[in-house]
N, CA, C and O of each residue as an XYZ file, in Angstrom:
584
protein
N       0.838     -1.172      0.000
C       0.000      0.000      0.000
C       0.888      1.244      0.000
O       1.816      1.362      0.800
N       0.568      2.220     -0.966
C       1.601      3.379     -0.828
C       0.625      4.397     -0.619
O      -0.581      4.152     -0.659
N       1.170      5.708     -0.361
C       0.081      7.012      0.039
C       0.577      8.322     -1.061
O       1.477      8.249     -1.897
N       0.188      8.843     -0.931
C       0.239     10.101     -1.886
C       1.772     10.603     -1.925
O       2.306     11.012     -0.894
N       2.383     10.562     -3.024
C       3.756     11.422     -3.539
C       3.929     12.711     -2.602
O       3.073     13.519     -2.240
N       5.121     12.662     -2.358
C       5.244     14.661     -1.413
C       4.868     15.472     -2.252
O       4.040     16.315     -1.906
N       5.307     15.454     -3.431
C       5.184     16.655     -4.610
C       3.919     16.181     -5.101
O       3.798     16.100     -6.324
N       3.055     15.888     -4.442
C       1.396     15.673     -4.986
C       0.108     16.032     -3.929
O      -1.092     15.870     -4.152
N       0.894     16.683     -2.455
C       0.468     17.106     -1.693
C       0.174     18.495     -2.081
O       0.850     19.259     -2.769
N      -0.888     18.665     -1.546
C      -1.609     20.202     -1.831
C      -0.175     21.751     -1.679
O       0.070     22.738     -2.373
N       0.190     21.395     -0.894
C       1.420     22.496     -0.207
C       2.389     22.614     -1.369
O       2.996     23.658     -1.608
N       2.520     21.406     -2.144
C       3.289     21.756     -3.176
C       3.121     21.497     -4.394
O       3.816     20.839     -5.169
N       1.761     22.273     -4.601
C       1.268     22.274     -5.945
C       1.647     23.666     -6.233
O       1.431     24.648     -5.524
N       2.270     23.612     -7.426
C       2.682     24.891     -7.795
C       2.230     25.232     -8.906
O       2.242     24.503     -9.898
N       1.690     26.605     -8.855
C       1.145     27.752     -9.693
C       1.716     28.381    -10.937
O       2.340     29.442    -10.950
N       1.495     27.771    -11.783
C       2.509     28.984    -12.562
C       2.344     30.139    -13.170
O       2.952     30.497    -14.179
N       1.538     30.744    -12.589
C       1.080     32.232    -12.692
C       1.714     32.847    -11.546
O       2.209     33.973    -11.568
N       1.678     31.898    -10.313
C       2.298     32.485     -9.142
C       3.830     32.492     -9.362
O       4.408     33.394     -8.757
N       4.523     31.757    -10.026
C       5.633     31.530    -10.241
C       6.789     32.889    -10.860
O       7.749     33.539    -10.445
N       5.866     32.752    -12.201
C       5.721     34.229    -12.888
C       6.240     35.486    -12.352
O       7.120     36.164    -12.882
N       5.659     35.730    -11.320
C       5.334     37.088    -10.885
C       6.377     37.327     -9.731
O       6.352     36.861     -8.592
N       7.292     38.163    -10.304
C       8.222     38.803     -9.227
C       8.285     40.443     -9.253
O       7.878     41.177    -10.154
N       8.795     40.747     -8.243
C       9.135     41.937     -8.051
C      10.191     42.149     -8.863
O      11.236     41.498     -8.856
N       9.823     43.393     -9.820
C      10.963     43.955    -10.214
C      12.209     45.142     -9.689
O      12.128     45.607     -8.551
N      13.141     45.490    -10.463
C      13.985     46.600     -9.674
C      13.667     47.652    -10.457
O      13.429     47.530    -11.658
N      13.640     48.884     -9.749
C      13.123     49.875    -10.347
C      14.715     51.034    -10.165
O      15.216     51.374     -9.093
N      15.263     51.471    -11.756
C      15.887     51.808    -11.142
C      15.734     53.488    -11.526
O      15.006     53.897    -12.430
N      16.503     54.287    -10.722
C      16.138     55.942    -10.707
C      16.812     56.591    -11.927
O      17.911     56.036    -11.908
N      16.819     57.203    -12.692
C      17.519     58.344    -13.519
C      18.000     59.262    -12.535
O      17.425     60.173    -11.940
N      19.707     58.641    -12.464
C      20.337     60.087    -12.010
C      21.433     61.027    -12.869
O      22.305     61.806    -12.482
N      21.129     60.732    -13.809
C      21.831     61.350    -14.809
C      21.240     63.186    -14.538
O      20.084     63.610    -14.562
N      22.713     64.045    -14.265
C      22.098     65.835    -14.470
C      21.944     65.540    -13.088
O      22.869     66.222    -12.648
N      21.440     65.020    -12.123
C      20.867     65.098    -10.810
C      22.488     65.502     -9.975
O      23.590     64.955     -9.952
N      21.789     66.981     -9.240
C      22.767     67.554     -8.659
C      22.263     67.273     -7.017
O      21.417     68.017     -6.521
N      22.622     66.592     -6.546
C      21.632     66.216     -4.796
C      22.412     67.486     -3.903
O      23.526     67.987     -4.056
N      21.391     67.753     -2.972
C      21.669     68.541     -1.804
C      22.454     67.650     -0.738
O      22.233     66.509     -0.332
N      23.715     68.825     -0.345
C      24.619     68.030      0.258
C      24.744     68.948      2.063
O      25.728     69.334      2.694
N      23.536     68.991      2.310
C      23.527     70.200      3.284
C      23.650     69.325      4.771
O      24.032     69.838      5.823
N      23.214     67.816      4.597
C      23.829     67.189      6.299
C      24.653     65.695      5.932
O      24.628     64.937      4.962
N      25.173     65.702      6.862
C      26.254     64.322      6.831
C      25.389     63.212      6.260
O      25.906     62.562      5.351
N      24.260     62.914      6.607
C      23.512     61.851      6.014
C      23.064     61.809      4.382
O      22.996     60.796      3.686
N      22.807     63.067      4.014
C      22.970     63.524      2.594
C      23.971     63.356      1.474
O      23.944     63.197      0.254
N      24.992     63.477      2.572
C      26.452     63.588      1.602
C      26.331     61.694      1.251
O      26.202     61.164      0.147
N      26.394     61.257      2.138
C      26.743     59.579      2.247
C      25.727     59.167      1.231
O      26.104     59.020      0.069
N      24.432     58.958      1.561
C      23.306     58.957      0.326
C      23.672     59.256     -0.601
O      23.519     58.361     -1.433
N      24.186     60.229     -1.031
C      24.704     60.463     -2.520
C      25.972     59.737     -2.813
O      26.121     59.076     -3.841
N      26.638     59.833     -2.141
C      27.591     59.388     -2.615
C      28.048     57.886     -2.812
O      29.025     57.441     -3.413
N      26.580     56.950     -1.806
C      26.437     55.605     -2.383
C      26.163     55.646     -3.516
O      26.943     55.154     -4.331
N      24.882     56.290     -3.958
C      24.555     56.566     -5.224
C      24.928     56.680     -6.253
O      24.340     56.254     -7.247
N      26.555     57.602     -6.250
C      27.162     58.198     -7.089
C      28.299     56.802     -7.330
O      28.787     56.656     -8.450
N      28.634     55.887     -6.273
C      29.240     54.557     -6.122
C      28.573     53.508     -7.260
O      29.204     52.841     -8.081
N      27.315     53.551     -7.095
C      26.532     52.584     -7.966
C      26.110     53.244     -9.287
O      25.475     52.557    -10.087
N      26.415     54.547     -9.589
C      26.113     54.915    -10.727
C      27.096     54.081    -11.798
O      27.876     53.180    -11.492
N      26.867     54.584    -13.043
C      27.192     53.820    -14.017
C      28.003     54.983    -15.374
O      28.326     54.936    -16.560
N      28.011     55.543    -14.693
C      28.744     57.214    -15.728
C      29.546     58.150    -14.635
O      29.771     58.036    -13.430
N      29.819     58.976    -15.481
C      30.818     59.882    -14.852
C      30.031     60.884    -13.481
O      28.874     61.271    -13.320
N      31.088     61.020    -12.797
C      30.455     62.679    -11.514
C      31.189     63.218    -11.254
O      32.362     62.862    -11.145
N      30.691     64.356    -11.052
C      31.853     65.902    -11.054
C      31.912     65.432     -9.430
O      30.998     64.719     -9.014
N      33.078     65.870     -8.456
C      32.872     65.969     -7.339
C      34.115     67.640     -7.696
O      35.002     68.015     -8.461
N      33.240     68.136     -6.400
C      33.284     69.521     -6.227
C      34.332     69.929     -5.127
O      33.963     70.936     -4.523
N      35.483     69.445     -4.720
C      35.896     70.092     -3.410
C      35.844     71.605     -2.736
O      35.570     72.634     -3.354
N      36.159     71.509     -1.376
C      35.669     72.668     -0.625
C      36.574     73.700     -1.008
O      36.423     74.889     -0.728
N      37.862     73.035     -1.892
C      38.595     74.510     -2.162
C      38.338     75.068     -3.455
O      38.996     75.835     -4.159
N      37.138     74.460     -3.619
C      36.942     74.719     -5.512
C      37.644     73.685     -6.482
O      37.333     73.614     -7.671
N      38.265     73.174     -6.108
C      38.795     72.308     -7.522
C      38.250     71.379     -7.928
O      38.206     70.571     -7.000
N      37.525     70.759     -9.277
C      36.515     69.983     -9.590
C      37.181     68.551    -10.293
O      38.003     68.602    -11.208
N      36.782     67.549     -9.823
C      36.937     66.288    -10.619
C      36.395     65.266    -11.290
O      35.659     64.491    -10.679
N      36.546     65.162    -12.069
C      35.066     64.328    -13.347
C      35.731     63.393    -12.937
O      36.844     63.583    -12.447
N      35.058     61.893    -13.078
C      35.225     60.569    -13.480
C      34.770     59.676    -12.859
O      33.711     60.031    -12.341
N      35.086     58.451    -12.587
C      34.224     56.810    -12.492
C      34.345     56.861    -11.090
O      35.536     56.992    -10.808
N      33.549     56.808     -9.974
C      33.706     56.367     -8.805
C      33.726     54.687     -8.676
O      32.832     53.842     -8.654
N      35.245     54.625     -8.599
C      35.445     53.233     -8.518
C      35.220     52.071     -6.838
O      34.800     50.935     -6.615
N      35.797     53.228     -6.006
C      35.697     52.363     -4.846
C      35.038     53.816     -3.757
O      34.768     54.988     -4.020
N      34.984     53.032     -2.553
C      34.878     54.241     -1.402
C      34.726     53.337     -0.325
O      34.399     52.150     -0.323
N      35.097     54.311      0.825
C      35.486     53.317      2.272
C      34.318     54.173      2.879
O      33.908     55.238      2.418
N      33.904     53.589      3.877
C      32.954     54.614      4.657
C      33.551     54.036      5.913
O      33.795     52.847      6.118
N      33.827     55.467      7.051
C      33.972     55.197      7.989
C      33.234     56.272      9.201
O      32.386     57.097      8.864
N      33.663     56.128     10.523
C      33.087     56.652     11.527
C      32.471     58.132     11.393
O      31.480     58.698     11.855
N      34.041     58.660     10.129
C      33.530     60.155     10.383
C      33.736     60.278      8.743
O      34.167     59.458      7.932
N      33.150     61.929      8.548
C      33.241     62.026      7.083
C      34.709     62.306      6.754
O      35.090     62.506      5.601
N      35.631     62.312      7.973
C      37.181     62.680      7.704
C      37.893     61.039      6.937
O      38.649     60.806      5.994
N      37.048     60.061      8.097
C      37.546     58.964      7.897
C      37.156     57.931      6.584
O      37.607     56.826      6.282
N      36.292     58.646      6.053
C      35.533     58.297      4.762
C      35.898     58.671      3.260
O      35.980     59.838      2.877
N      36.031     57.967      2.744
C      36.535     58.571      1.240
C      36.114     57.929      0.010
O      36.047     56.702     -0.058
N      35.884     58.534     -0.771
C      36.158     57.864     -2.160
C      37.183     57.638     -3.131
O      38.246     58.246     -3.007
N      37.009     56.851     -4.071
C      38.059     57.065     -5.283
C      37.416     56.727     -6.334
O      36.449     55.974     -6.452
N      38.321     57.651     -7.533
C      37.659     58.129     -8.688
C      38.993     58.103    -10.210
O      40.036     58.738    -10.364
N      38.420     57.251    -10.923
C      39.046     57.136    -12.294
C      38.891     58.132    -13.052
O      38.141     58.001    -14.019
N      39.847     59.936    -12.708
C      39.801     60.740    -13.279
C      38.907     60.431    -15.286
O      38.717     59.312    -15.764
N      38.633     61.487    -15.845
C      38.212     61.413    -17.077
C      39.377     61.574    -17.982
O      39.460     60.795    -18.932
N      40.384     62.579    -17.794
C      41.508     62.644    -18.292
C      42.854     62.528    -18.139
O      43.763     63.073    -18.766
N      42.883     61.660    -17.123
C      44.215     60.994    -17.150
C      43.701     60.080    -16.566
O      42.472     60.006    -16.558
N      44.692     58.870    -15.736
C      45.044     58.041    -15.688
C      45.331     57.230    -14.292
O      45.205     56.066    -13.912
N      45.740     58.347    -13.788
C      45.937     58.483    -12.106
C      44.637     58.398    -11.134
O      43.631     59.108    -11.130
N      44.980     57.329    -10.336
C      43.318     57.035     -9.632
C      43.227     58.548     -8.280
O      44.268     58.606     -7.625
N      42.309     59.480     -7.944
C      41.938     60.482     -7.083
C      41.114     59.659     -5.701
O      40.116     58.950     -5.825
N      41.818     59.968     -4.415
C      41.045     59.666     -3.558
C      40.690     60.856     -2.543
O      41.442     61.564     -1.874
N      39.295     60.838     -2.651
C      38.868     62.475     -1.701
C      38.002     62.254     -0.724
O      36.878     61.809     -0.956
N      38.600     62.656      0.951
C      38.051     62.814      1.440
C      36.099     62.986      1.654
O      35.694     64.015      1.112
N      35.476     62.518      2.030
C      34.092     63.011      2.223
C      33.948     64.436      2.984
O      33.019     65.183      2.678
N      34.852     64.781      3.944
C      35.178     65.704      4.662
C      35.664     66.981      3.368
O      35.621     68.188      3.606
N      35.987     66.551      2.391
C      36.890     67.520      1.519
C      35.508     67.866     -0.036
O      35.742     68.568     -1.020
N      34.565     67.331      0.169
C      33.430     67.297     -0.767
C      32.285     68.928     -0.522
O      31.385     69.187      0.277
N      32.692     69.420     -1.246
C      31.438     70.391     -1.066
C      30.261     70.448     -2.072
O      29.387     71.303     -1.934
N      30.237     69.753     -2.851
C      29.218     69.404     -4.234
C      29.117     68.419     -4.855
O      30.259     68.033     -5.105
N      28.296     67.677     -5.320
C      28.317     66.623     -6.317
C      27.317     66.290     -7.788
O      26.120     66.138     -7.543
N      27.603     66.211     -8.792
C      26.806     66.220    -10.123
C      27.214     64.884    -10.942
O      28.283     64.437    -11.358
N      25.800     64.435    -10.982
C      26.095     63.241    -12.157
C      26.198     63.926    -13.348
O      25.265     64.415    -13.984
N      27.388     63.940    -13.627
C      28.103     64.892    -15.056
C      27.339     64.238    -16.442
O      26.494     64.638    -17.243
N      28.123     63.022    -16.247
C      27.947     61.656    -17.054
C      26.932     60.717    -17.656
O      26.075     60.199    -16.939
N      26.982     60.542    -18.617
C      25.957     59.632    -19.066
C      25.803     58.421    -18.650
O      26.775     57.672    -18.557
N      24.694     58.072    -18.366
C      24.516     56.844    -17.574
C      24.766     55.785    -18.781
O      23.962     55.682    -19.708
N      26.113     54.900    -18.676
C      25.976     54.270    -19.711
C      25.098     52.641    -20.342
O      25.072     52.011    -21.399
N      24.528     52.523    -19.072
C      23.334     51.207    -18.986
C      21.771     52.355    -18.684
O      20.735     51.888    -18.210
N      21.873     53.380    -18.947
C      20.630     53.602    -18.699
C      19.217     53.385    -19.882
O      18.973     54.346    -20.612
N      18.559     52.424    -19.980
C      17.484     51.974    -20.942
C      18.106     51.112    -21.739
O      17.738     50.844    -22.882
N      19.070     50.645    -21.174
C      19.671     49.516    -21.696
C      19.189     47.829    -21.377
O      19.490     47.398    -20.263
N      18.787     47.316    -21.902
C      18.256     45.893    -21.472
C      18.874     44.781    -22.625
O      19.093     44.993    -23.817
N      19.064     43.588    -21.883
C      18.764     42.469    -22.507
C      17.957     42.124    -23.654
O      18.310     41.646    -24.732
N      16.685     42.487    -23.186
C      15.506     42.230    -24.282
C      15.784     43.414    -25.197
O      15.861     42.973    -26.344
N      15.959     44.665    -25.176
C      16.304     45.573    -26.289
C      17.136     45.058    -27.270
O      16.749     44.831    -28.417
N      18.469     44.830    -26.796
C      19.542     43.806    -27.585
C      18.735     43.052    -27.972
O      18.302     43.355    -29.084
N      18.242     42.003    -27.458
C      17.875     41.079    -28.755
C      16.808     41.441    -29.396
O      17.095     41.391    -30.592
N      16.106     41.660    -29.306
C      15.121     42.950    -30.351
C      15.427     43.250    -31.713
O      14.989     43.011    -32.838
N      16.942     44.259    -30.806
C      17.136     45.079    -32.204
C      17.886     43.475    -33.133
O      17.643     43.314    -34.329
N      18.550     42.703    -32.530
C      19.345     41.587    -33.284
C      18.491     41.211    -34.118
O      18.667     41.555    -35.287
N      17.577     40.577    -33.848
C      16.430     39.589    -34.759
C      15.863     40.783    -35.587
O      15.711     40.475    -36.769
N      15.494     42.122    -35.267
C      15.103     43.244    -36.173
C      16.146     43.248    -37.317
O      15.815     43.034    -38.483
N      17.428     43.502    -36.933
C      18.501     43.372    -38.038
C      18.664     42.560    -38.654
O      18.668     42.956    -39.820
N      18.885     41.111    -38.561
C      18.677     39.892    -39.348
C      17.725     39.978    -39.846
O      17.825     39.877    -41.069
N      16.356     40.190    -39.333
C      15.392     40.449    -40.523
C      15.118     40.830    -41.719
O      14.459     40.326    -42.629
N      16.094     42.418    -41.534
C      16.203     43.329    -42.635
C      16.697     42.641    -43.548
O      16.743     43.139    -44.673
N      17.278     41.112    -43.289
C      18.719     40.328    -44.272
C      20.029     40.564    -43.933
O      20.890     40.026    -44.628
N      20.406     41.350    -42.884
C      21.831     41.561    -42.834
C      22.431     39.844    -42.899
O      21.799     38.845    -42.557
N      23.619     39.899    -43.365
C      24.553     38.601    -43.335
C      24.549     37.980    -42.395
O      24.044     36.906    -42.067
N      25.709     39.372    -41.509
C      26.021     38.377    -39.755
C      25.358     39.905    -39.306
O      26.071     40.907    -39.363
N      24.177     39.966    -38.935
C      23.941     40.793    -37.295
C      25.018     40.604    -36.730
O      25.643     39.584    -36.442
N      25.283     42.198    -36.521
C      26.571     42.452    -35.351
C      26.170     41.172    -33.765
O      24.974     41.098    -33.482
N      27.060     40.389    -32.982
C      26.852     40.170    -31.822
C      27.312     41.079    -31.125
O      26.901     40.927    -29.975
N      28.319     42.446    -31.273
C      29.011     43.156    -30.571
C      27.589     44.280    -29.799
O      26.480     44.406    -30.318
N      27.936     44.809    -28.787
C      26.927     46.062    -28.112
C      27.535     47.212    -28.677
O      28.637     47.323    -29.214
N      26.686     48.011    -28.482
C      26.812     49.283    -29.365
C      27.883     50.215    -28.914
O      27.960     50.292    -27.688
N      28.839     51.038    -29.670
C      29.240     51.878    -28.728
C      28.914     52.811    -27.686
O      27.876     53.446    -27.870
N      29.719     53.096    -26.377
C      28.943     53.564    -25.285
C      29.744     55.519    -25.828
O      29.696     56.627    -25.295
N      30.189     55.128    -26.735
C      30.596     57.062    -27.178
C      28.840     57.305    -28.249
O      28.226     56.544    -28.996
N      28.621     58.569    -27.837
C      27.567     59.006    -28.423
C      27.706     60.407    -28.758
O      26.790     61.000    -29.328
């Protein structure tokens, strides 16, 4: 005598409509977005932000001197003295590490270079292009100079 399969028990009957359905990520346009840097909690917020961006940011120091480029890394620590970033200048070569303490402004300069960029677009446009008859549809992504 045998009894009902586990995977035939009610608990794990699975849905596949329920399956389907996830939460997506929604993500922000911060491209041009100049954030207010008026309390310590502000500065940090942005400047995660400016960490996970995907294009260039001006950072502004307090003595005036301005620096474009890639925020590659950043340490966060106790204080905004002890906190810093670093940044893959735009025109040279030499990596910049600046204080949070030494920040008086910040601007996403840069073009977001994944912004409306998807998977499904790429292949879109691929099968659109082969359509037309091209030979070999490029597999390469497009250039990110515009």
């Amino acid at each position: 005598m045998s009894g009902p399969r586990h995977a035939d028990r009610p608990e794990h009957t699975l849905q596949a409509d329920q399956l389907e359905v996830a939460a997506g990520t929604a993500h922000e346009s911060l491209q041009g977005w100049i954030p207010e840097l008026a309390s310590e909690q502000e500065l940090r917020g942005a400047l995660e932000k400016a960490f996970d961006y995907r294009g260039d940011v001006t950072v502004t120091r307090k003595d005036g001197s301005k620096v474009e480029g890639y925020i590659f890394d950043r340490v966060m620590g106790n204080t905004l003295a002890g906190s810093f970033v670093r940044l893959l200048p735009k025109d040279t070569s030499q990596r910049v590490k600046i204080a949070y303490s030494e920040i008086a402004a910040l601007a996403f300069s840069g073009r977001d270079t994944a912004a409306g960029k998807s998977w499904e677009a790429w292949v879109s446009k691929y099968w659109e292009n082969k359509e037309k008859g091209e030979e070999k549809p490029s597999l390469q992504p497009e250039s990110l100079q515009e």
